[in-house]
Structures are given as C-alpha cells and as structure tokens.
PANU-133543 format. One record per atom (N, C-alpha, C): residue number from 1; residue in one letter; atom name; x negated, y negated, z negated. Coordinates in Angstrom, 3 decimals, decimal comma, padded with zeros to 6 digits. Each point is the difference from the previous one (the first is absolute). Layout:
(rec NUM "A" "CA" (X Y Z))
...
This chain:
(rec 1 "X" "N" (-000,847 001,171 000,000))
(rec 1 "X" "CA" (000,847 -001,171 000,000))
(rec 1 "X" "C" (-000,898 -001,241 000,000))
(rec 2 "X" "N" (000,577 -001,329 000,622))
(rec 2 "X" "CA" (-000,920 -001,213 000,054))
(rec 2 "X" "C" (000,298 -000,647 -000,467))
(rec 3 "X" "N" (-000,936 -000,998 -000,212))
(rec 3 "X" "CA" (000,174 -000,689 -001,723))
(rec 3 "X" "C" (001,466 -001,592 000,509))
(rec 4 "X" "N" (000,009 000,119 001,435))
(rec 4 "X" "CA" (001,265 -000,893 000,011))
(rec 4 "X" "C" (001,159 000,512 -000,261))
(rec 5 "X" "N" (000,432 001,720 -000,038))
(rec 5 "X" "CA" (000,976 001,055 -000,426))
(rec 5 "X" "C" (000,315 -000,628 -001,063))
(rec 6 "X" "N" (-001,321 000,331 -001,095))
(rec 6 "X" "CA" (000,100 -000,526 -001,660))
(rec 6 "X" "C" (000,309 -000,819 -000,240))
(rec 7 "X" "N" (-000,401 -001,308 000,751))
(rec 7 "X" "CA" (-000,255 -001,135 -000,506))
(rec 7 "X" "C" (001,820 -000,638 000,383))
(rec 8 "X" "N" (000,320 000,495 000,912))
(rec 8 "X" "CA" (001,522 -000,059 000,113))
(rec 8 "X" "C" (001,296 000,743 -000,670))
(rec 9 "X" "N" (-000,381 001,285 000,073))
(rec 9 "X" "CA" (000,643 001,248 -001,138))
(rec 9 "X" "C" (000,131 -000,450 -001,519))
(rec 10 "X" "N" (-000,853 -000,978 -000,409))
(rec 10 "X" "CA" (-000,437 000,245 -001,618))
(rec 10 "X" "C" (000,214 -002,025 -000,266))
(rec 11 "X" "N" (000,042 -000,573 001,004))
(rec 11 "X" "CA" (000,164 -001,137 000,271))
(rec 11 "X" "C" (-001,098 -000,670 -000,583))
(rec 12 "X" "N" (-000,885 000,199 -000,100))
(rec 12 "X" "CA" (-001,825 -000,461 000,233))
(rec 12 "X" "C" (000,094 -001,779 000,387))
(rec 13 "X" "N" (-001,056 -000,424 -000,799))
(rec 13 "X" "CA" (000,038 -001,095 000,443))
(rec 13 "X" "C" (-001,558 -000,293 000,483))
(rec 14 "X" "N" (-000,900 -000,348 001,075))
(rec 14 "X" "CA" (-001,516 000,516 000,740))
(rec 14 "X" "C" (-000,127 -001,839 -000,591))
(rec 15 "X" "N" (-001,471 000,308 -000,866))
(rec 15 "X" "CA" (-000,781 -000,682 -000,694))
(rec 15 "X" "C" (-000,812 -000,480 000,803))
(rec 16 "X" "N" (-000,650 001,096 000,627))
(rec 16 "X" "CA" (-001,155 000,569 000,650))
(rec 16 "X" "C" (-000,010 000,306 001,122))
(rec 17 "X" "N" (000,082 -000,333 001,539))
(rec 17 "X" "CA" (000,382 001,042 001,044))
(rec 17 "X" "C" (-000,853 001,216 000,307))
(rec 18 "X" "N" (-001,633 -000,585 -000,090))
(rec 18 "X" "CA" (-001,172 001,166 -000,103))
(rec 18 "X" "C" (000,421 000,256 001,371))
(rec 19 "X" "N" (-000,378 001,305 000,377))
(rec 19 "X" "CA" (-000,017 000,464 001,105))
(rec 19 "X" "C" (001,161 000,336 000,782))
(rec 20 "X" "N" (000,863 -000,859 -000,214))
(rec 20 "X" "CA" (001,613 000,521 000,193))
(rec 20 "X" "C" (000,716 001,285 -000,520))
(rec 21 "X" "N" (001,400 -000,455 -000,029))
(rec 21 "X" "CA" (000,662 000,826 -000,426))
(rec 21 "X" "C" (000,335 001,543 001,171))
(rec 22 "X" "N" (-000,824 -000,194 001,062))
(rec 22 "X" "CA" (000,013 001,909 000,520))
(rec 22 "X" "C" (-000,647 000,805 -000,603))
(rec 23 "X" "N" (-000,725 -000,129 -000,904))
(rec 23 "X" "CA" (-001,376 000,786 -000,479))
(rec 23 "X" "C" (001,428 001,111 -000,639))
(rec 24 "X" "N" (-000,570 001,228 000,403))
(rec 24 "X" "CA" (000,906 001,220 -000,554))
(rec 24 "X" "C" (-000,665 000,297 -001,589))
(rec 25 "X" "N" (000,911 -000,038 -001,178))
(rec 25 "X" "CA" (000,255 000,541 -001,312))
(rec 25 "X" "C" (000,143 001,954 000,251))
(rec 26 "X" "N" (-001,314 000,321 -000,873))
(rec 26 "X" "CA" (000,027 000,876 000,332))
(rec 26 "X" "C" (000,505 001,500 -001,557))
(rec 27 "X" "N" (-000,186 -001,492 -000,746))
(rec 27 "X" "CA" (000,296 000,726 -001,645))
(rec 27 "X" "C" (000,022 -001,506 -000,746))
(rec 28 "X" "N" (000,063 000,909 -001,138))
(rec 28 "X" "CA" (000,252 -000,944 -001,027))
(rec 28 "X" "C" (-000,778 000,052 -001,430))
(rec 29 "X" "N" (-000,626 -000,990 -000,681))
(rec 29 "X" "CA" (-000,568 -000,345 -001,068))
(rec 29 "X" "C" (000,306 -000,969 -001,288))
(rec 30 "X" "N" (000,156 000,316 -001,003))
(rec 30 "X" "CA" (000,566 -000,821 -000,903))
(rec 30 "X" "C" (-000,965 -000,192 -001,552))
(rec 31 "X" "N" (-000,632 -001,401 -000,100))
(rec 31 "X" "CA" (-000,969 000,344 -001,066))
(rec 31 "X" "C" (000,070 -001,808 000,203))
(rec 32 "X" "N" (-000,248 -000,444 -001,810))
(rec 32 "X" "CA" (-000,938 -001,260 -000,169))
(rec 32 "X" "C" (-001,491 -000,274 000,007))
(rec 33 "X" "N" (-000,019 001,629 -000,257))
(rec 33 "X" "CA" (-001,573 000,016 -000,396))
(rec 33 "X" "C" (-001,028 000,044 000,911))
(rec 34 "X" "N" (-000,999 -001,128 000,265))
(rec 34 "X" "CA" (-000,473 -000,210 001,694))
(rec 34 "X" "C" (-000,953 001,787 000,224))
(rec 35 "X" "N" (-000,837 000,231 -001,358))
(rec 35 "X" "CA" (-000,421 001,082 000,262))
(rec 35 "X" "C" (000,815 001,487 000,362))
(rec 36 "X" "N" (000,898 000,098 -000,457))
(rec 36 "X" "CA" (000,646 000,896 000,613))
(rec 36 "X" "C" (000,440 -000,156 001,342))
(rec 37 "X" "N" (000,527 -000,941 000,061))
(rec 37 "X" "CA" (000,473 000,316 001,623))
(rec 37 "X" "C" (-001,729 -000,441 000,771))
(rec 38 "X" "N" (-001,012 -000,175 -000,256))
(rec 38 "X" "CA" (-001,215 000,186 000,895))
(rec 38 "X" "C" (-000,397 001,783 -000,041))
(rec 39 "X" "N" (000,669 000,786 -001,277))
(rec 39 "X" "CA" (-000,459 001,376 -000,088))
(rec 39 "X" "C" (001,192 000,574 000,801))
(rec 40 "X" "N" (000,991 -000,072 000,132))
(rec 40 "X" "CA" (001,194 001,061 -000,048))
(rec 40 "X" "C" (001,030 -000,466 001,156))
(rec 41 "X" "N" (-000,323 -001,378 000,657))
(rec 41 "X" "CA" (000,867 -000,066 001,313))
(rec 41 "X" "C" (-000,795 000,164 001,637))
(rec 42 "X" "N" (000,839 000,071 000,596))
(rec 42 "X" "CA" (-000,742 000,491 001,277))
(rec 42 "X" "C" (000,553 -000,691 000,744))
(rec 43 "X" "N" (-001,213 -000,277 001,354))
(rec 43 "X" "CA" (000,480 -000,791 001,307))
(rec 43 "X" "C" (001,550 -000,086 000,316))
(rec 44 "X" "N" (000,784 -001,551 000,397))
(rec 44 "X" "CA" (001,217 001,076 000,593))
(rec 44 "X" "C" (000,958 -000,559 -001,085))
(rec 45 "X" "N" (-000,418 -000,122 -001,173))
(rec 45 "X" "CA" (001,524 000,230 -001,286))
(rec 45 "X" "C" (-000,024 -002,085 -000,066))
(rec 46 "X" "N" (001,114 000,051 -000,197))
(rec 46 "X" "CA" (001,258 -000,950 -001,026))
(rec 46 "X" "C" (-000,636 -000,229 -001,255))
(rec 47 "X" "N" (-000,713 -001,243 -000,321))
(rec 47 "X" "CA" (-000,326 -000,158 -001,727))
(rec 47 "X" "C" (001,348 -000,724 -000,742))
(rec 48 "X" "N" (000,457 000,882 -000,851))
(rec 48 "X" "CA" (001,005 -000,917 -000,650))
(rec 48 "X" "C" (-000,709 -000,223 -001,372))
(rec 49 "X" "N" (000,015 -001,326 -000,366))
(rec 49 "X" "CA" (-001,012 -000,722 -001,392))
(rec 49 "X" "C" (000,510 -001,411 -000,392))
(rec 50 "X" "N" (-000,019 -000,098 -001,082))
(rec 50 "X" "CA" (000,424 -001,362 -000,855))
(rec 50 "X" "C" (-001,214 -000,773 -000,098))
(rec 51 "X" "N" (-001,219 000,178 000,627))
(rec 51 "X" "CA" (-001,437 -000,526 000,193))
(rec 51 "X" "C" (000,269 -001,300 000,854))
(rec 52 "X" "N" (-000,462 -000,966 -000,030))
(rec 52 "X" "CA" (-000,005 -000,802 000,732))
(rec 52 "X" "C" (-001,396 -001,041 000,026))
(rec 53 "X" "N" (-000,855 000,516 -000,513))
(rec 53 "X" "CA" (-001,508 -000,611 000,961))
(rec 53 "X" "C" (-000,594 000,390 000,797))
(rec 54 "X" "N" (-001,264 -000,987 000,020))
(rec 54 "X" "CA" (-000,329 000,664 001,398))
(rec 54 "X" "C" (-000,664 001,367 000,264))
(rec 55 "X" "N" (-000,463 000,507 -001,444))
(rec 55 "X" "CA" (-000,959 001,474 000,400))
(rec 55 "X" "C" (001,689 001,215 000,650))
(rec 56 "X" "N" (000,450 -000,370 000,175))
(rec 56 "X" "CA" (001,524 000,898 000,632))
(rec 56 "X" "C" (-000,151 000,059 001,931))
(rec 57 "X" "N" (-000,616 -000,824 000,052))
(rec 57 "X" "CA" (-000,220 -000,704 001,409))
(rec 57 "X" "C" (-001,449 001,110 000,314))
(rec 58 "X" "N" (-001,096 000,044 -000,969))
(rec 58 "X" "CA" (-001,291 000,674 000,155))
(rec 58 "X" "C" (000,676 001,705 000,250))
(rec 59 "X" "N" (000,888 -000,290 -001,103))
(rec 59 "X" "CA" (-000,100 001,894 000,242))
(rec 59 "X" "C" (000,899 000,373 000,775))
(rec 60 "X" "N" (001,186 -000,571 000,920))
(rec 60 "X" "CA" (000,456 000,276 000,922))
(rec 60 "X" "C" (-000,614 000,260 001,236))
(rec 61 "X" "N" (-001,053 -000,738 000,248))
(rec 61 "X" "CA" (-001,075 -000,381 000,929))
(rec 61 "X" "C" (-000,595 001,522 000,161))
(rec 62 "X" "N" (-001,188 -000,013 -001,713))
(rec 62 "X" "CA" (-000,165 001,083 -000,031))
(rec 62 "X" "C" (000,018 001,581 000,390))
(rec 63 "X" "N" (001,559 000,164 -000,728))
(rec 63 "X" "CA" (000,885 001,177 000,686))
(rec 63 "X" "C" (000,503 000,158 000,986))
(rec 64 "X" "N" (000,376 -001,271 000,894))
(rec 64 "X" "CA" (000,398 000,020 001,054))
(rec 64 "X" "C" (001,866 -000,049 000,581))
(rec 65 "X" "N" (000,383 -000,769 -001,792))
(rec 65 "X" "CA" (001,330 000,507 -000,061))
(rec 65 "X" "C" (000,638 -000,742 001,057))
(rec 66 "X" "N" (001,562 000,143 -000,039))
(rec 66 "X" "CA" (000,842 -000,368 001,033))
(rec 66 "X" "C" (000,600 -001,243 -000,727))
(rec 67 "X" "N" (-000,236 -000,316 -000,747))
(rec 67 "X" "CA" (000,901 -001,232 -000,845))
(rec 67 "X" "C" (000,013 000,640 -001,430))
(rec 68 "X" "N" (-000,004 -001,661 -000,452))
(rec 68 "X" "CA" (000,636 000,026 -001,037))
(rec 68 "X" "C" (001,245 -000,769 -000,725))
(rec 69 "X" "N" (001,414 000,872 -001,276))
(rec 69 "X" "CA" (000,829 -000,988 000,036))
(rec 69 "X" "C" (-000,601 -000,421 -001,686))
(rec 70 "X" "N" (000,590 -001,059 -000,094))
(rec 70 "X" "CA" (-000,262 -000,665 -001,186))
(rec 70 "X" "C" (001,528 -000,242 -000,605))
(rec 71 "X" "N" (000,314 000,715 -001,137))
(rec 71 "X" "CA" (000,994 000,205 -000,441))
(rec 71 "X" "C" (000,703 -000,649 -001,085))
(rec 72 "X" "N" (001,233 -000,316 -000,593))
(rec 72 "X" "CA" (000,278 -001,080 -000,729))
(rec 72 "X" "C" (-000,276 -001,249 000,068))
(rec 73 "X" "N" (000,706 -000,632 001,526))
(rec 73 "X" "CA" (-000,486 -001,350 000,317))
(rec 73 "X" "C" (-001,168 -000,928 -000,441))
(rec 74 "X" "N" (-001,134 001,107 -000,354))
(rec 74 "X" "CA" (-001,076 -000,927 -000,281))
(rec 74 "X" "C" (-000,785 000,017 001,152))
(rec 75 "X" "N" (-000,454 -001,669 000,164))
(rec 75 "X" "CA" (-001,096 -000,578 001,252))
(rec 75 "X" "C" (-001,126 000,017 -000,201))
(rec 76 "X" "N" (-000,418 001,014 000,817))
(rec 76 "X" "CA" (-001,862 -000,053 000,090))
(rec 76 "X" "C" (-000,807 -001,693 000,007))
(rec 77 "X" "N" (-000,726 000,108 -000,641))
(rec 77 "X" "CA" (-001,106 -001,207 -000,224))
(rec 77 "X" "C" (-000,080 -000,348 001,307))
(rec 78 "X" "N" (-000,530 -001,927 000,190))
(rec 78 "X" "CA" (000,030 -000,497 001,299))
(rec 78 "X" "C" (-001,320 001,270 000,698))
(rec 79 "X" "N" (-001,343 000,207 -001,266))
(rec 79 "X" "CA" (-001,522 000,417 000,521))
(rec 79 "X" "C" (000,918 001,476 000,766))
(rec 80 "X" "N" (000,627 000,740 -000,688))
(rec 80 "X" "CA" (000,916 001,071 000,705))
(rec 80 "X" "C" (000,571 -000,120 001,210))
(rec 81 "X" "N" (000,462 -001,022 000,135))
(rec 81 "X" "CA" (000,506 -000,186 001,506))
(rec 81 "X" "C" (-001,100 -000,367 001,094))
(rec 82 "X" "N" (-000,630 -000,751 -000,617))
(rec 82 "X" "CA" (-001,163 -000,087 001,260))
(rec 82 "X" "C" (-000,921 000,810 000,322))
(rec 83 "X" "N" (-000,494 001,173 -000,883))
(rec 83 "X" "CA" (-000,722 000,727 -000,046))
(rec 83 "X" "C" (000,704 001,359 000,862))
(rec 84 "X" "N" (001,422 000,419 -000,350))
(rec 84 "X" "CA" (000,958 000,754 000,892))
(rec 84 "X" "C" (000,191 -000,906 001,573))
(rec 85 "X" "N" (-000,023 -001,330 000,346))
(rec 85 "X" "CA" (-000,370 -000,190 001,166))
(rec 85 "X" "C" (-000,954 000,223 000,378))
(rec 86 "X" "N" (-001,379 -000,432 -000,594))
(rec 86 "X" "CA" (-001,422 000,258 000,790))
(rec 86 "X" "C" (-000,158 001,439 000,177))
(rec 87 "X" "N" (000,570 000,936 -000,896))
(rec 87 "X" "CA" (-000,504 001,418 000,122))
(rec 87 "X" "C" (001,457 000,609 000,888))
(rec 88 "X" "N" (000,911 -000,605 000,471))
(rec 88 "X" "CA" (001,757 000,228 000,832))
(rec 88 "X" "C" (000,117 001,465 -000,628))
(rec 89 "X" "N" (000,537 -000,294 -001,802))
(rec 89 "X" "CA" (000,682 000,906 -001,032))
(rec 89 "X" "C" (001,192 -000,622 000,487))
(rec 90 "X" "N" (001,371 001,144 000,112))
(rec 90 "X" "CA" (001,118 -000,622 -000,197))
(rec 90 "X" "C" (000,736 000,186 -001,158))
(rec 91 "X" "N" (000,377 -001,269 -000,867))
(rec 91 "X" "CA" (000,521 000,357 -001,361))
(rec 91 "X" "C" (001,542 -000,922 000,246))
(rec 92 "X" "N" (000,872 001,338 -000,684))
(rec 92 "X" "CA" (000,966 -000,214 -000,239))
(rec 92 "X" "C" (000,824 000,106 -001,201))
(rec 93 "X" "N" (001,121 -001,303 -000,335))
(rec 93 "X" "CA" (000,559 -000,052 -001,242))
(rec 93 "X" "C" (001,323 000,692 -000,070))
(rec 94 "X" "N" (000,135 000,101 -001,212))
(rec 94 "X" "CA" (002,162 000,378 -000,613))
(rec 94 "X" "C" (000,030 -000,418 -001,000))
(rec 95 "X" "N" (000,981 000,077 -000,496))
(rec 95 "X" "CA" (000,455 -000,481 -001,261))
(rec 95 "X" "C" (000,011 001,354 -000,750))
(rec 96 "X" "N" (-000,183 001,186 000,904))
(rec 96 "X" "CA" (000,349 001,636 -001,264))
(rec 96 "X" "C" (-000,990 000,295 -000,468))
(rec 97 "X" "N" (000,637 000,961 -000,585))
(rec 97 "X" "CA" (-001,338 001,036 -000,776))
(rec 97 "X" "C" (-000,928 000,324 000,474))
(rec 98 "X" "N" (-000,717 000,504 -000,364))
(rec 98 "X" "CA" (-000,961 001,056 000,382))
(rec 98 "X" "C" (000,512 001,347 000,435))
(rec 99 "X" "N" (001,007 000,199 -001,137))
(rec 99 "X" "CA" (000,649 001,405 -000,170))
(rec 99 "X" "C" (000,991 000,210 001,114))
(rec 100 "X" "N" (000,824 -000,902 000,440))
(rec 100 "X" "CA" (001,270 -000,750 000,685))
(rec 100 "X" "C" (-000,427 000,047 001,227))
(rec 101 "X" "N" (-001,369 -000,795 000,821))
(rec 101 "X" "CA" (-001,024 000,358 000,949))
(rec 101 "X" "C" (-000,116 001,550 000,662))
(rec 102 "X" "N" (-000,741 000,322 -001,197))
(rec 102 "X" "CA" (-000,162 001,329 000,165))
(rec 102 "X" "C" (001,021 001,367 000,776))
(rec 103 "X" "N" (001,042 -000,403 -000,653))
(rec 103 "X" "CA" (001,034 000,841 -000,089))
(rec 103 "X" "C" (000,922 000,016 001,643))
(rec 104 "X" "N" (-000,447 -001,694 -000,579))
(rec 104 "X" "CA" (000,632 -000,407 002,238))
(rec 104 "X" "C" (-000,846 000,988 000,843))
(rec 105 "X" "N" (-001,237 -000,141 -000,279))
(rec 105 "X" "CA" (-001,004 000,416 001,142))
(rec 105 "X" "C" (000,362 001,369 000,126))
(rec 106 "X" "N" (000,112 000,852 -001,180))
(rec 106 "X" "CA" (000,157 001,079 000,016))
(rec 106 "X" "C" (000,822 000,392 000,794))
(rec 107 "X" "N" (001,357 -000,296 -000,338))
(rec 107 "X" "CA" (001,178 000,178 001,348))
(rec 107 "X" "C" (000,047 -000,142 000,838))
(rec 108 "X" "N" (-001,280 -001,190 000,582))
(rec 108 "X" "CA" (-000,082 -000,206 001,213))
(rec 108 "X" "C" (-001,072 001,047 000,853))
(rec 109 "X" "N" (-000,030 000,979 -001,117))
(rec 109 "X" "CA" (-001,441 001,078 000,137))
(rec 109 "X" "C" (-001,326 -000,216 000,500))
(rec 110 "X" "N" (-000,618 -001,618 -000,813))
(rec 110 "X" "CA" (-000,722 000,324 -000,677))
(rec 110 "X" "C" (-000,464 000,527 -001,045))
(rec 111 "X" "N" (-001,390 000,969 000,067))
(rec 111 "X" "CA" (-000,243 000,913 -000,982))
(rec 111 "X" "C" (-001,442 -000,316 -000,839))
(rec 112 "X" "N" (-000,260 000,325 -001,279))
(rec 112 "X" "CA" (-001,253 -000,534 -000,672))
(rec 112 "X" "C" (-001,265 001,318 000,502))
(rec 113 "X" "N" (-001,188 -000,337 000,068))
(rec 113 "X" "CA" (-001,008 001,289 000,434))
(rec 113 "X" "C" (-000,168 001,063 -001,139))
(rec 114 "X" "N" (-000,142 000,741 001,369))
(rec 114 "X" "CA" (-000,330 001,504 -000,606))
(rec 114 "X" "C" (-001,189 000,082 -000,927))
C-alpha cells in the first residue's frame, strides 16, 4: 500500500512530503524509543512515534523507512522539518493514538516484522 492510500484512509495530515507520497509501506513499526526502532525496524515500514525531533529524521534515513506518523497532534520541531526536507523524510500527523494508528493499519493489512 502507498503512503497516499494512508495518508487518505487514516486522514493524515503530510508535514513533510520527503520523497512523495508513492513510496510503497511495506510494514509497520511502533516505538518512542529512537534505539529500538534503529535495532528492530526494517526498510519499507511506517514509524508510528510521539518523538518529534530531529534525531527521528536520522533514523528514518538510516533504516530506510517509508514515513513517519507523528501521533497525538504533536508538531515536529521547526530543526525537524528542515532536516526531513534536506534528507526528503516524509512525516505525517493525526490527532490518534499510537494504539488507534496501529490498529487502522492493521486492517488495512499492514503487518509488524517477522
């Protein structure tokens, strides 16, 4: 599924455009903790996180993720937004959960890694 599916399905609001919204979501990841999701997510996945600086921008990069949403209407730092332009991260907002997120994606079959 592509992240304009989501970003319309889940009613997403794009922070960030990054590399546009075709980039295919290939799973899904859910963590605040920057080190975990640098150990335990893979190319491809959905970061859903209540994080909003800029090291969120490094480890997307990093991993190679497909986006990230930022959950409970909180706005990434201005250094966050520019740093997700120079590196074209696409970050996207909601007003839901984490849990609420999650649960959408799921139905929409996205799945977390094996």
């Amino acid at each position: 599924m592509k992240l304009k599916e989501i970003k319309k399905l889940l009613d997403l609001k794009v922070v960030v455009e990054g590399r546009g919204l075709e980039k295919e979501v290939l799973g899904g990841y859910v963590s605040d903790m920057l080190s975990d999701v640098m150990a335990n997510s893979q190319a491809g996945n959905i970061w859903i996180t209540l994080q909003v600086h800029e090291n969120i921008v490094a480890i997307a990069t990093l991993k190679e993720l497909a986006g990230i949403i930022i959950i409970g209407d909180r706005e990434p730092a201005e250094l966050t937004i520019k740093k997700a332009e120079k590196e074209k991260v696409t970050i996207l907002n909601t007003s839901l959960s984490a849990f609420e997120v999650s649960g959408k994606l799921y139905q929409l079959g996205i799945r977390g890694n094996k």
